[in-house]
C-alpha positions as CSV (number, residue, x, y, z in Angstrom):
1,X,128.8,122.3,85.0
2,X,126.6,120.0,86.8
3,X,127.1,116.0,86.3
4,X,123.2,115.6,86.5
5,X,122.4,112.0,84.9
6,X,120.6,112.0,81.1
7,X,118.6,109.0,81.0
8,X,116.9,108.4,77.4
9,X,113.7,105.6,77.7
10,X,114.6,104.1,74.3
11,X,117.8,103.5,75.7
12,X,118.3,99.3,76.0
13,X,119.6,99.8,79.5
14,X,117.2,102.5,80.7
15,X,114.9,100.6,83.1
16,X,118.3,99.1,84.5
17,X,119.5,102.7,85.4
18,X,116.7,103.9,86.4
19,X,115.9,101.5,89.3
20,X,120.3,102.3,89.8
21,X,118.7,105.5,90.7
22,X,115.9,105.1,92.2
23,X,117.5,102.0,94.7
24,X,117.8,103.4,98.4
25,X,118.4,102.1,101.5
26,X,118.1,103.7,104.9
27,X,121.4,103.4,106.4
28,X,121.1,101.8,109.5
29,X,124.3,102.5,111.5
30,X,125.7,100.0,114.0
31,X,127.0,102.4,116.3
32,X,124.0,104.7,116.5
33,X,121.2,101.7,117.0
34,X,123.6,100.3,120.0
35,X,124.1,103.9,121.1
36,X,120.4,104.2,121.0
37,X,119.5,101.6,122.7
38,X,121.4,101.7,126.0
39,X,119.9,105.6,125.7
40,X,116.3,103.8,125.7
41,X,116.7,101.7,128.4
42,X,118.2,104.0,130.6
43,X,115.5,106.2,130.5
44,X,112.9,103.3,130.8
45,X,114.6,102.6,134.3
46,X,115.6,105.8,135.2
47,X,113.3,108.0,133.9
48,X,113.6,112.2,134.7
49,X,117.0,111.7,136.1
50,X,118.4,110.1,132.7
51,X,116.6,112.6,130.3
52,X,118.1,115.5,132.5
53,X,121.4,114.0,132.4
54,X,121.5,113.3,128.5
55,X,120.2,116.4,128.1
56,X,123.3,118.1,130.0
57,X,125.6,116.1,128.0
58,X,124.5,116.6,124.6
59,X,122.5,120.1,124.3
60,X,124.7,121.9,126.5
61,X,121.8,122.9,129.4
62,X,122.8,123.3,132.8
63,X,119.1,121.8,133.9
64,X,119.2,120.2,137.3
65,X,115.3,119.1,137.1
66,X,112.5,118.4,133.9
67,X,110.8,121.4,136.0
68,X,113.3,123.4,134.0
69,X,113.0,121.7,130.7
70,X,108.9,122.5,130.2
71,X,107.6,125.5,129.1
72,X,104.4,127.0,129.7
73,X,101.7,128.4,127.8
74,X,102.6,131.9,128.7
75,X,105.7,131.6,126.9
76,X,103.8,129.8,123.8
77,X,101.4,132.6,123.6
78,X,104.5,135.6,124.2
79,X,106.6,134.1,121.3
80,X,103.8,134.5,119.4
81,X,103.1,137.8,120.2
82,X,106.1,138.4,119.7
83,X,107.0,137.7,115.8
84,X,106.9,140.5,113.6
85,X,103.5,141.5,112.0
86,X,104.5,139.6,108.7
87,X,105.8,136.8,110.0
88,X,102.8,136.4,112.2
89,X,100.3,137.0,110.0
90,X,101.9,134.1,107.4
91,X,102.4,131.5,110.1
92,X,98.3,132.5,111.0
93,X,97.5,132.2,107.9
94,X,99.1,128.5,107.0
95,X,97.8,127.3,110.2
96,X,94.3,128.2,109.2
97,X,95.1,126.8,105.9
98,X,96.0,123.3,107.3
99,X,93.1,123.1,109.7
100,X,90.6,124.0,107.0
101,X,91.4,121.3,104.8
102,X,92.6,118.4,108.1
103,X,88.7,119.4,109.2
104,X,87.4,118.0,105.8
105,X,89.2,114.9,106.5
106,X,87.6,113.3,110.1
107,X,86.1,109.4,109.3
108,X,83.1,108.8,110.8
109,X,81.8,105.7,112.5
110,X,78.9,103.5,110.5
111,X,76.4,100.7,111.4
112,X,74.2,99.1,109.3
113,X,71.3,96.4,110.3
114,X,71.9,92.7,109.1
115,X,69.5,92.4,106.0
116,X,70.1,89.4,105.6
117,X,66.7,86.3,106.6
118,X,67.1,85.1,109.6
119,X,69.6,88.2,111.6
120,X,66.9,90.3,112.4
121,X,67.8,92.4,114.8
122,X,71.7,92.1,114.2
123,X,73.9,95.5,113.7
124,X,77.1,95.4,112.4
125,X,79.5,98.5,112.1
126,X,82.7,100.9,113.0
127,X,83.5,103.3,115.7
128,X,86.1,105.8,115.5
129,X,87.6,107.0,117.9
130,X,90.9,109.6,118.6
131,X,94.0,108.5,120.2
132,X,94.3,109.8,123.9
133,X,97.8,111.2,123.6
134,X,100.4,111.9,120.9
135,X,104.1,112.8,121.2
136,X,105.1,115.6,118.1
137,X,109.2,115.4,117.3
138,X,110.2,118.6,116.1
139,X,113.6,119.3,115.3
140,X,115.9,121.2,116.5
141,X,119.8,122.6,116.6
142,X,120.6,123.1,113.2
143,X,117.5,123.9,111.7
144,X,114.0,124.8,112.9
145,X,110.6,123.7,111.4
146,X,107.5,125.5,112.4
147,X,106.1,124.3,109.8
148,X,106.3,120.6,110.8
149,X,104.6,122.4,113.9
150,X,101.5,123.1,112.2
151,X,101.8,119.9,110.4
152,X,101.8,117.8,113.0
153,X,100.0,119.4,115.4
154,X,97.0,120.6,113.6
155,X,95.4,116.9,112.2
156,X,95.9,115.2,115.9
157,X,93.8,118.5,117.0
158,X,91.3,118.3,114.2
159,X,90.9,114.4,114.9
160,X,89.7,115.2,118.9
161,X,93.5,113.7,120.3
162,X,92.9,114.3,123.9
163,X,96.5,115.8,124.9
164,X,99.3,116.7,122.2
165,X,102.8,116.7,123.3
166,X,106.1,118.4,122.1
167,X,109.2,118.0,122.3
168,X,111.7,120.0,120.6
169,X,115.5,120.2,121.2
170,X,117.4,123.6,122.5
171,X,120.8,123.8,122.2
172,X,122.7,126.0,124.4
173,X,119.4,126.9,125.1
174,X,118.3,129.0,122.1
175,X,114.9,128.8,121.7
176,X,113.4,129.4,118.2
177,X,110.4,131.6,118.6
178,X,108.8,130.9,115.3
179,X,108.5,126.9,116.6
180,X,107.1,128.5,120.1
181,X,104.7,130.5,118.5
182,X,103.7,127.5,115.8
183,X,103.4,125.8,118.9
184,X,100.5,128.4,120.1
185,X,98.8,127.9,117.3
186,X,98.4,124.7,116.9
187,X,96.8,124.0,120.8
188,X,99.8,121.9,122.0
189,X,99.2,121.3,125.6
190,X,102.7,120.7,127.0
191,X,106.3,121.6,125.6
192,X,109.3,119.6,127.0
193,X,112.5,121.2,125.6
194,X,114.7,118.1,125.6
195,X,115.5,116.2,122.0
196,X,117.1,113.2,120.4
197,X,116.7,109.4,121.6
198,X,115.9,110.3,125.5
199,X,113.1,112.5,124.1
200,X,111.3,109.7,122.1
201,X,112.1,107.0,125.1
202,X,110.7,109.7,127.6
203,X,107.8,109.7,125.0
204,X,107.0,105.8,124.7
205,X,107.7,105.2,128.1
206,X,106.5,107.7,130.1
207,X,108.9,109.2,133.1
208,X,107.9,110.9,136.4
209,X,107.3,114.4,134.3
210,X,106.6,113.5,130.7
211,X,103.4,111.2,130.0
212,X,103.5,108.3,127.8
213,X,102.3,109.0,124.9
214,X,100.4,106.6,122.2
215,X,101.8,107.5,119.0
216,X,104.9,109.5,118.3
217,X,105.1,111.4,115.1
218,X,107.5,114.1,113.6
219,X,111.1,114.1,111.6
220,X,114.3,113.7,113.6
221,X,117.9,112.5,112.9
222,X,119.4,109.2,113.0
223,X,119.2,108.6,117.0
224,X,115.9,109.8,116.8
225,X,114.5,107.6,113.5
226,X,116.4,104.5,115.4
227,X,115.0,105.2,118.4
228,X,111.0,105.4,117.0
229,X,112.1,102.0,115.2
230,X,113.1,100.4,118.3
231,X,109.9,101.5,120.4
232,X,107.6,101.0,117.8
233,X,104.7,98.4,119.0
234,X,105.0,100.1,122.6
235,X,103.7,103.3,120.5
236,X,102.8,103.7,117.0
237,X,104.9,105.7,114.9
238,X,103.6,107.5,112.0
239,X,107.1,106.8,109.3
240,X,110.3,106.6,109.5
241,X,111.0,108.8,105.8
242,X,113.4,108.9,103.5
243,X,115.4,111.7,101.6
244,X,113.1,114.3,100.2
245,X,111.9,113.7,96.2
246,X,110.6,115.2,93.5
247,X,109.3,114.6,90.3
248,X,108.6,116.7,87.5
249,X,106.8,115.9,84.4
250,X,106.8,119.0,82.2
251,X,106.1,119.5,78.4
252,X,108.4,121.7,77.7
253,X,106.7,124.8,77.7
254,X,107.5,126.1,81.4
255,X,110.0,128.7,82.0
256,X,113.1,126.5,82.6
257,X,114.6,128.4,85.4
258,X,111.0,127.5,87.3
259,X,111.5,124.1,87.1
260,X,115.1,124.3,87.9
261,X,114.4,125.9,91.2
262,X,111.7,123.5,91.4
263,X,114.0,120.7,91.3
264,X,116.2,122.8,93.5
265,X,113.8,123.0,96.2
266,X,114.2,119.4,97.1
267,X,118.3,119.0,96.3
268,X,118.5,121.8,98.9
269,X,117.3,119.3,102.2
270,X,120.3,116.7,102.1
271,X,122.7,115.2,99.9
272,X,120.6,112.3,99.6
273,X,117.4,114.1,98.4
274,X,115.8,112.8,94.8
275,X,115.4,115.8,92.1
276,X,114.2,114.2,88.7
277,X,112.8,116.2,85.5
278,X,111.0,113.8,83.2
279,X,109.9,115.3,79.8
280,X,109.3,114.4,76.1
281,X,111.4,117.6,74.9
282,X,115.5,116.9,74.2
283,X,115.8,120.7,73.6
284,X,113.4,121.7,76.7
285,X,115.9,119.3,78.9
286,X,119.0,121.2,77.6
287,X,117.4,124.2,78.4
288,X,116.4,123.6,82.1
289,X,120.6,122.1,82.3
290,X,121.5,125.2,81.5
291,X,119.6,127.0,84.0
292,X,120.6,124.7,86.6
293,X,124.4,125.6,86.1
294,X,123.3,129.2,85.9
295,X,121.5,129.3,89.1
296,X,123.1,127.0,91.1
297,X,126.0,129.6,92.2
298,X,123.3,132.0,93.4
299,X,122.1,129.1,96.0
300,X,123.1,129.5,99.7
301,X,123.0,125.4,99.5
302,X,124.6,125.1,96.5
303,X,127.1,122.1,97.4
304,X,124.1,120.7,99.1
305,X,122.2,120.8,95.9
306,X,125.0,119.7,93.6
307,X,125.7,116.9,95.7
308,X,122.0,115.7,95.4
309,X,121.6,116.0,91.8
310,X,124.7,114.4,91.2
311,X,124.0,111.9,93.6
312,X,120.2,110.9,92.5
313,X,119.0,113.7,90.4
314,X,118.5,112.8,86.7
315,X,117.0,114.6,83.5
316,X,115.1,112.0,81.7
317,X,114.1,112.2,78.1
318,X,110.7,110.0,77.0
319,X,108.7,109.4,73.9
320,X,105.9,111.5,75.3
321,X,103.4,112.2,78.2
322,X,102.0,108.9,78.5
323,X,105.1,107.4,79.4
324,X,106.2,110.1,81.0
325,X,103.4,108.7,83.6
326,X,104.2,105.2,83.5
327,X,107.5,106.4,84.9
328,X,105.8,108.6,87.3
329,X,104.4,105.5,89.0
330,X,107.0,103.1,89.0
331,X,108.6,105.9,90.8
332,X,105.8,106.7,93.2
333,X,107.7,110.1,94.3
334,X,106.9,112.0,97.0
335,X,105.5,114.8,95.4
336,X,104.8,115.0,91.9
337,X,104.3,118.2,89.8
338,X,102.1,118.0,86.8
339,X,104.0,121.0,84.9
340,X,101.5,121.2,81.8
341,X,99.1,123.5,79.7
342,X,96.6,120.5,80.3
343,X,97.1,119.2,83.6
344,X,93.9,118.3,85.0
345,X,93.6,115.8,82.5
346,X,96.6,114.2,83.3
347,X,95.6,113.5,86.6
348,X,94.1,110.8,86.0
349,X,97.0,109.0,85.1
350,X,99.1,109.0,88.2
351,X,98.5,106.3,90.6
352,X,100.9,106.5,93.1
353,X,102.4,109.9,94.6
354,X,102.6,111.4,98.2
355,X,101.2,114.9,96.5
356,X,100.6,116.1,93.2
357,X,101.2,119.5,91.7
358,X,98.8,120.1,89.3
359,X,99.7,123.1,86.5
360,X,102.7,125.2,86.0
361,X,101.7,127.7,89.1
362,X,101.5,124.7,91.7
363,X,104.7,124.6,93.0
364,X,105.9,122.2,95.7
365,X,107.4,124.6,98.6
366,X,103.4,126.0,98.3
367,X,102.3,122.9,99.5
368,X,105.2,122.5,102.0
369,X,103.9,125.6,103.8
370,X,101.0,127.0,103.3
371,X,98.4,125.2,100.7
372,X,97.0,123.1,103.5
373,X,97.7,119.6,102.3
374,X,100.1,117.6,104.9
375,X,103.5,117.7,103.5
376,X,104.1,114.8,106.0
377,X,104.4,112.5,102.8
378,X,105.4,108.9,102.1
379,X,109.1,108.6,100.7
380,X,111.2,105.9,99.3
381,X,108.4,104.6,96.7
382,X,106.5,103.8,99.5
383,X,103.4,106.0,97.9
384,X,102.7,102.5,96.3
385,X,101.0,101.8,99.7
386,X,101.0,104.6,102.4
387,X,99.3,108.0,102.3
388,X,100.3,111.7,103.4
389,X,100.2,112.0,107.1
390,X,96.4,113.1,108.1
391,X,93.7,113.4,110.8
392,X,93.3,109.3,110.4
393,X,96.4,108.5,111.6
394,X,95.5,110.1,115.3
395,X,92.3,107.9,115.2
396,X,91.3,104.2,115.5
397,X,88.8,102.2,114.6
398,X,86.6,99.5,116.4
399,X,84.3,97.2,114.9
400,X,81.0,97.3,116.3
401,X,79.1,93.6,116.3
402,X,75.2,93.1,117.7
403,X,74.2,89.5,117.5
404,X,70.4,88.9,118.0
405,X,68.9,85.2,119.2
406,X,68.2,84.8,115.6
407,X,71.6,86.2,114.6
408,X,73.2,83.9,116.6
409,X,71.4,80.6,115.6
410,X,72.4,81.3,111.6
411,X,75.9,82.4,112.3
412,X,76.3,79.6,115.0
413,X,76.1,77.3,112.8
414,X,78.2,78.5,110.0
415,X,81.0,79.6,113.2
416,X,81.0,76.0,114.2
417,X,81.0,74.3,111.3
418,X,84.5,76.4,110.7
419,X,85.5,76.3,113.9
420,X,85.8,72.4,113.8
421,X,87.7,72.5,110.8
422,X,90.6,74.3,112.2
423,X,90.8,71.9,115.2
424,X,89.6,74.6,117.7
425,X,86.2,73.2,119.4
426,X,86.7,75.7,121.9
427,X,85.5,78.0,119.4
428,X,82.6,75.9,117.8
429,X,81.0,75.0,121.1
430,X,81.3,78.9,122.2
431,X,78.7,79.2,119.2
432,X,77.1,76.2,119.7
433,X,75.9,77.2,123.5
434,X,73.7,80.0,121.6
435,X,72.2,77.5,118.9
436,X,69.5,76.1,121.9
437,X,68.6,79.7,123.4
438,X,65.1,81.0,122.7
């Protein structure tokens, strides 16, 4: 039998144990942030050399140059034509699925003309604009993600990025063709097979074969999260996540074996990840318990998944769906399923999630493949603030300021009169020069 936590929300102590549950801290390990470090520098000075040389040692490659270590688009375009017909056709078909709905996300630039008496002739607006270049981070060794591929790949596209760069790790030189061929798809310009910290530093700072980039984003291990939040403000970084979550808020009237494998779904990624059932049914909660001990032996991952639910999963009885809710946000999970008769109407309730589920059909490993939403998601409660990953974080925006002679005169005034408040003439005279013109 599973040791999954009950938590009851008339319980005295049940706001105490639930932020018990809920408290995590990325572990930052001496060890690999010095280890890291002296990678990063190395490659900063010695560029190609070092990331041949780490790449050697710890992915087992007998490369003597980066000439070896990049792949064309020949090979991109033969892995792809190279999956089987079903395989092919589904990674086609998420890939169109993500770029439909990234192309419904591009921000536009605005302007407007001063209204106000006395600017005539003043403009005042944004321009957006797409990064130049962007390094994508996809894993490698033990696992493969094509799917972070498409992910990744397909908003810096839809948002213009100029040149899209991957790197993706090969041990022993096995390269995953599904990755390749997500690659393909998703107009990556240049493929660098090389992984870890020396990947990212060859990223941020450039070498004599990779470009620097200007924002590095993707999911790697603990070298390569220390490493992005080392050379962070030399690039931007899209997150540095957390364990996978999920939240379910059900009314007791799904099949409890669907939300057991629901809850599964996120157990199965790491000991660490956050499976929690929130419902206003004590017998409905019993019911999915039992299905969890039932199904968990048939689970490839299954000490994977017992860990995790033992670890931070928890079965949570409330008073009903309004404060099943309440808990929703103070959670702020990463994804959310709405697992009702009525769930539209629930929407409106949540405030803060990286994705929400809505009805008993909307499962989460949809939208971590194929729905089209980014499952690039905020982690950690961090949905309080910070979005899913999308075509916004490959651009920037400038403001856009036209000062006519009359402009200048009003706002001259008001500039200087400020200016000379916080002790910086500098400032007020700069105005002041334009106060006399015309």
């Amino acid at each position: 039998m599973i040791a999954i936590k009950r938590l009851t929300s008339r319980d005295s102590d049940f706001r105490a144990r639930l932020d018990a549950l809920l408290a995590f801290e990325a572990a930052q390990d001496q060890a690999v942030d010095e280890c890291v470090a002296v990678i990063l520098a190395d490659v900063k000075a010695r560029g190609d050399a070092a990331v041949v040389e780490y790449t050697r040692r710890f992915d087992g490659l007998g490369v003597a140059s980066m000439d070896e270590l990049e792949l064309s688009q020949d090979e991109l375009q033969r892995a792809l034509a190279g999956l089987p017909p079903e395989q092919r056709a589904a990674l086609t078909t998420a890939a169109e699925r993500v770029r439909r709905y990234h192309e419904r996300q591009p921000l536009q630039g605005w302007q407007y003309d001063d209204p106000d008496e006395g600017m005539r002739g003043t403009m005042l607006g944004q321009k957006v604009t797409p990064l130049d270049r962007v390094g994508l981070y996809v894993p490698g060794g033990k696992a493969s993600y094509p799917s972070s591929v498409l992910m990744n790949a397909i908003p810096a596209h839809v948002a213009g990025v100029g040149e899209l760069i991957m790197v993706v790790p090969t041990p022993a030189g096995e390269h995953n063709p599904l990755v390749l061929a997500a690659a393909a798809l998703a107009g990556v310009n240049r493929v660098f097979t090389i992984g870890g910290a020396q990947a990212v530093a060859a990223l941020a700072y450039g070498t004599e074969t990779v470009p620097q980039v200007d924002k590095i984003v993707g999911p790697g291990n603990a070298y390569v999260a220390a490493a992005k939040r080392r050379v962070f403000g030399i690039v931007g970084i899209d997150m540095v996540a957390g364990p996978s979550e999920i939240l379910v808020i059900c009314d007791g009237h799904t099949d409890p074996d669907w939300v057991a494998m629901d809850l599964f779904s996120q157990a199965e990624h790491d000991e660490l990840a956050q499976s929690i059932l929130v419902c206003p049914d004590a017998t409905f909660i019993d019911r999915v318990a039992a299905a969890i001990d039932r199904l968990l032996p048939t689970m490839p991952r299954r000490e994977v998944i017992r860990a995790a639910l033992e670890n931070r999963g928890a079965l949570i009885l409330v008073r009903d769906l309004d404060e099943a809710c309440e808990i929703a946000n103070r959670v702020a999970p990463e994804h959310l399923e709405l697992s009702l008769a009525d769930a539209d109407e629930w929407v409106g309730r949540i405030r803060h999630a990286g994705a929400i589920f809505i009805g008993r059909h909307a499962s989460e490993s949809l939208g971590d493949y194929c729905a089209g939403p980014n499952h690039v998601l905020p982690t950690s409660g961090s949905a309080r603030f910070s979005s899913p990953l999308g075509v916004y974080d490959f651009q920037k925006r400038s403001s856009l300021i036209r000062i006519s002679p009359a402009g200048a005169r009003t706002l001259g005034r008001i500039a200087a009169t400020l200016a000379y408040g916080e002790g910086l003439p500098a400032h007020a005279r700069s105005a002041e020069y334009r106060l006399a013109e015309g």
